[in-house]
PAGU-765136 format. One line per 4 residues: their letters; for each residue x, y, z of C-alpha. Coordinates in nm, 2 decimals, always signed. Each point is the difference from the previous one (the first is absolute). Layout:
N
a = X:Y:Z; ...
//
This chain:
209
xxxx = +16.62:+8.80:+3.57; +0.07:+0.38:-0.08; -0.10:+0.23:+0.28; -0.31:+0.23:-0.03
xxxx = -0.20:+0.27:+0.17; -0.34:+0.05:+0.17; -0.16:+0.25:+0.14; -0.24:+0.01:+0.27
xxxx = -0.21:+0.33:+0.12; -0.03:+0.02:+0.35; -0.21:+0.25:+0.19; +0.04:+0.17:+0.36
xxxx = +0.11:+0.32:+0.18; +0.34:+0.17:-0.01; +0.08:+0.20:+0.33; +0.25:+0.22:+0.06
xxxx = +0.09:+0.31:+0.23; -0.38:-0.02:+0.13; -0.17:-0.01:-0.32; -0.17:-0.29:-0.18
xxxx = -0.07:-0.06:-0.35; -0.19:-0.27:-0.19; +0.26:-0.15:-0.23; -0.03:-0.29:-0.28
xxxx = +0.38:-0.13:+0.00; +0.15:-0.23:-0.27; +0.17:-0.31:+0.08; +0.24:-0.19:-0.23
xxxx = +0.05:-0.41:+0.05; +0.33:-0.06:-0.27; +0.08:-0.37:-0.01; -0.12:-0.33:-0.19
xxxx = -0.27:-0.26:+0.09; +0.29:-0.15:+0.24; +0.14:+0.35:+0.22; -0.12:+0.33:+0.02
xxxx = +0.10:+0.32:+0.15; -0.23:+0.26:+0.15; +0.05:+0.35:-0.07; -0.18:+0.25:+0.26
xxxx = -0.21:-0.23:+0.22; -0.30:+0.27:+0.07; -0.31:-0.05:+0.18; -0.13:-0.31:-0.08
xxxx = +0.19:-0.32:+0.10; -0.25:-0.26:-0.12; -0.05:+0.19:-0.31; +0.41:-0.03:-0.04
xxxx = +0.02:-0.37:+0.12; -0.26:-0.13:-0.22; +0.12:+0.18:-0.29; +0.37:-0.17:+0.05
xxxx = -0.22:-0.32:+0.05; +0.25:-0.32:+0.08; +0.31:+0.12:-0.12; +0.29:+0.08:+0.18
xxxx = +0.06:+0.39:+0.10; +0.37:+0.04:+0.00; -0.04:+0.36:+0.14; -0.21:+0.33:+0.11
xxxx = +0.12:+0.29:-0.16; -0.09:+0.38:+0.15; +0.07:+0.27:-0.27; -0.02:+0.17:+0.36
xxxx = -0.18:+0.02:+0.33; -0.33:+0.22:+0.00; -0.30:-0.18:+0.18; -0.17:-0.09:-0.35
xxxx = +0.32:-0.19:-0.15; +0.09:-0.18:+0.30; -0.32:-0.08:+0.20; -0.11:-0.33:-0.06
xxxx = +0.47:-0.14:-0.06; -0.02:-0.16:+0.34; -0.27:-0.16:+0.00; +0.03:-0.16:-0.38
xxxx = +0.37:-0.03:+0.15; -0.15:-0.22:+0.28; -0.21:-0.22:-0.27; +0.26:-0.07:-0.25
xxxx = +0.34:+0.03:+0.18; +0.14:+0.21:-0.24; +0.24:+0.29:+0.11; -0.08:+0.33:+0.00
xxxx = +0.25:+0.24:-0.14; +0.02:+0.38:+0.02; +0.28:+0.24:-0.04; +0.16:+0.15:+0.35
xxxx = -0.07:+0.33:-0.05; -0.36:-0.02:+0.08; +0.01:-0.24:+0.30; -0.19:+0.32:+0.19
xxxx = -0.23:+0.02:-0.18; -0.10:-0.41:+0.01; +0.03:+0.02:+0.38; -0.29:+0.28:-0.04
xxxx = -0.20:-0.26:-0.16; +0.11:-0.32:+0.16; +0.17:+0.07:+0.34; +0.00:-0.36:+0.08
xxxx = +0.15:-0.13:-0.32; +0.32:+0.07:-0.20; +0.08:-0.11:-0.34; +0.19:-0.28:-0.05
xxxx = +0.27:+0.15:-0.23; +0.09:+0.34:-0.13; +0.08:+0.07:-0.36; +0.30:+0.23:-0.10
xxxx = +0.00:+0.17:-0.40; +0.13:-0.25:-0.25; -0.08:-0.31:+0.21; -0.16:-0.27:-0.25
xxxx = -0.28:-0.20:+0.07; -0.09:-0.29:-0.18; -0.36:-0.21:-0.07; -0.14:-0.27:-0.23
xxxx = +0.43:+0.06:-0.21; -0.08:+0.39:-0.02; +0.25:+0.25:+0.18; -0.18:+0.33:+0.15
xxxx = +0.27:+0.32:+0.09; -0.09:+0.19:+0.30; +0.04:+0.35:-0.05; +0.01:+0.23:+0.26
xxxx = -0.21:+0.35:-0.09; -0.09:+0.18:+0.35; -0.22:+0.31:-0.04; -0.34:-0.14:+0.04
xxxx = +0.17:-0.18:+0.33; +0.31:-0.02:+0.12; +0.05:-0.39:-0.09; -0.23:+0.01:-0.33
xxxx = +0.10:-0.29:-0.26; -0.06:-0.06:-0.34; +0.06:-0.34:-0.18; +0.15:-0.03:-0.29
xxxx = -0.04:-0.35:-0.25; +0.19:+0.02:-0.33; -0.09:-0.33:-0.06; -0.42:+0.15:+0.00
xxxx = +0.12:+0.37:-0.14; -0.20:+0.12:+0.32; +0.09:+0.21:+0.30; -0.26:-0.05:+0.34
xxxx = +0.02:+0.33:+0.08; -0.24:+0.04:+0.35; -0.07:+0.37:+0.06; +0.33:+0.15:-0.10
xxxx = -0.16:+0.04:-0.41; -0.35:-0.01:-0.05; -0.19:+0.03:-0.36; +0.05:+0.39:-0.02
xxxx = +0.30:+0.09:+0.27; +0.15:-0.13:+0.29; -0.18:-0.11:+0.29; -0.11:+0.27:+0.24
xxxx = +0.25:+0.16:+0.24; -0.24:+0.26:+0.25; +0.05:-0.26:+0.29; +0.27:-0.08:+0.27
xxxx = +0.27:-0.19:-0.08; +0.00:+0.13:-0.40; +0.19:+0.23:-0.19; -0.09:+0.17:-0.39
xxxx = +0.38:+0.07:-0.06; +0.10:-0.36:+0.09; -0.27:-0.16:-0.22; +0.08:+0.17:-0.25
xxxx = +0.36:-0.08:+0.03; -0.12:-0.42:-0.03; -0.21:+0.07:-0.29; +0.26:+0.16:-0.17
xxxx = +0.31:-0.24:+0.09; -0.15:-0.31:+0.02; -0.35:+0.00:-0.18; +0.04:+0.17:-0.29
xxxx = +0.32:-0.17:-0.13; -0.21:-0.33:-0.05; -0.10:-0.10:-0.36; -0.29:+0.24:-0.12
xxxx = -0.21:-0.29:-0.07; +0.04:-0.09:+0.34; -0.31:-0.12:+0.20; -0.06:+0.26:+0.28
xxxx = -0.25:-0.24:+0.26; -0.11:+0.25:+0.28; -0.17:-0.03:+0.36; -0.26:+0.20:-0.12
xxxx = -0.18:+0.04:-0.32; +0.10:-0.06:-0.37; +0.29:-0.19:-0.12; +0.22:+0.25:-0.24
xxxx = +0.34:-0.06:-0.14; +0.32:+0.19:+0.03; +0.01:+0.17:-0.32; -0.36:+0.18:+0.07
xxxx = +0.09:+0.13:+0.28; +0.37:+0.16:-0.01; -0.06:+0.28:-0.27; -0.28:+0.16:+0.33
xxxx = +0.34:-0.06:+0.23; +0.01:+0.46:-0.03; -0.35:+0.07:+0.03; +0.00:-0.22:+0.37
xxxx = +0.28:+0.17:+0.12; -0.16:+0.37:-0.12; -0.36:-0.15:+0.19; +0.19:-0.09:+0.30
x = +0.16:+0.28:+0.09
//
C-alpha cells in the first residue's frame, strides 16, 4: 500500500531565551495503514499516539530541537518504541529541553529514511538552528520543511542559536532546487510549494538585512 501523509495540529507553548509564545505546530505521520513515521512530535503525545493508532512507528523525526517540535518525542518514544532521530548539531539544544534524555540516533544530510516502501532524504539547512532538517520525498513530490521555510520566508532567526545568512544559504542550496511543484509542508502555518515561494528568495534577503 502506497505511503501517504497526515497532518495533525497540535497546540502548546514555545520557550526560548526566557520568552514564551503560544504556538499551534504541525505534525506530519508519512506511512500506510501498516508503519508510520512521525515528523515533529510536539506537545501532545496522546493526540500523536492515537493519531498513528496500531500501526507500527518505524521512527521520530525532529526537523530540529526547539521545545514545541520536541516536547512530547520521549514520551510517544516511551509508548511506541520507536527511535527518535535528530541531527547532531542541535544535541544542545535537546539537552535544554530534555536533560535527562538523548535521542536515540542522529541524522547526517543525505541519510535516507524509509516508511510504508517510500524513501525520505534528510537535508541539512541550519539557520533557524544549528541542526535544522528538512525531508525530502520524490516519491510524494513533497519536502517536510520544519521552520527552516515557512508559507511566506524562512523561519525566524532573532533567537540564539540562529543565523539569517545561513538560512538563507539552505533555502537557496537545498530548497529551492526541488521541483516547483514541490509540496512545501511547514511547522507552522499553510502548506505552499516550491515554485511560490522562490521568485520572493530577493525581497527576504532585502527584509532581512
Amino acid at each position: 500500500m502506497a505511503a501517504r501523509v497526515e497532518h495533525v495540529v497540535t497546540t502548546g507553548e514555545f520557550t526560548l531565551d526566557g520568552g514564551t509564545w503560544d504556538v499551534d505546530n504541525n505534525l506530519w505521520i508519512v506511512g500506510n495503514d501498516e508503519e508510520a513515521l512521525v515528523i515533529d512530535a510536539s506537545h501532545d503525545a496522546d493526540a500523536i499516539a492515537a493519531a498513528v493508532g496500531e500501526r507500527r512507528l518505524t521512527a521520530i523525526v525532529c526537523t530540529h530541537a526547539h521545545n514545541d517540535h520536541i516536547n512530547a518525542a520521549p514520551a510517544l518514544a516511551a509508548r511506541t518504541g520507536a527511535p527518535i532521530l535528530l541531527h547532531l548539531d542541535d544535541r544542545l539544544l535537546w539537552r535544554n529541553v530534555h536533560p535527562d534524555t538523548a535521542p536515540d540516533g542522529y541524522l547526517s544530510d543525505r541519510r535516507r529514511l524509509t516508511v510504508a516502501g517510500t524513501e525520505l532524504i534528510v537535508l541539512h539547512t541550519p539557520g533557524h538552528s544549528p541542526g535544522a532538517i528538512c525531508l525530502y520525498t520524490p516519491d510524494l513530490g513533497t519536502v517536510f520543511t520544519g521552520d527552516t521555510l515557512l508559507a511566506g520566508g524562512p523561519g525566524a532567526t532573532g533567537r540564539s542559536f540562529s543565523d539569517f545568512p545561513t538560512i538563507i544559504r539552505s533555502i537557496r542550496s537545498e530548497l529551492l532546487p526541488l521541483p516547483p511543484d514541490t509540496r512545501v509542508l511547514t511547522g507552522h502555518g499553510a502548506t505552499t510549494t516550491i515554485g511560490a515561494e522562490a521568485p520572493h528568495l530577493e525581497e527576504w534577503i532585502n527584509r532581512g538585512h
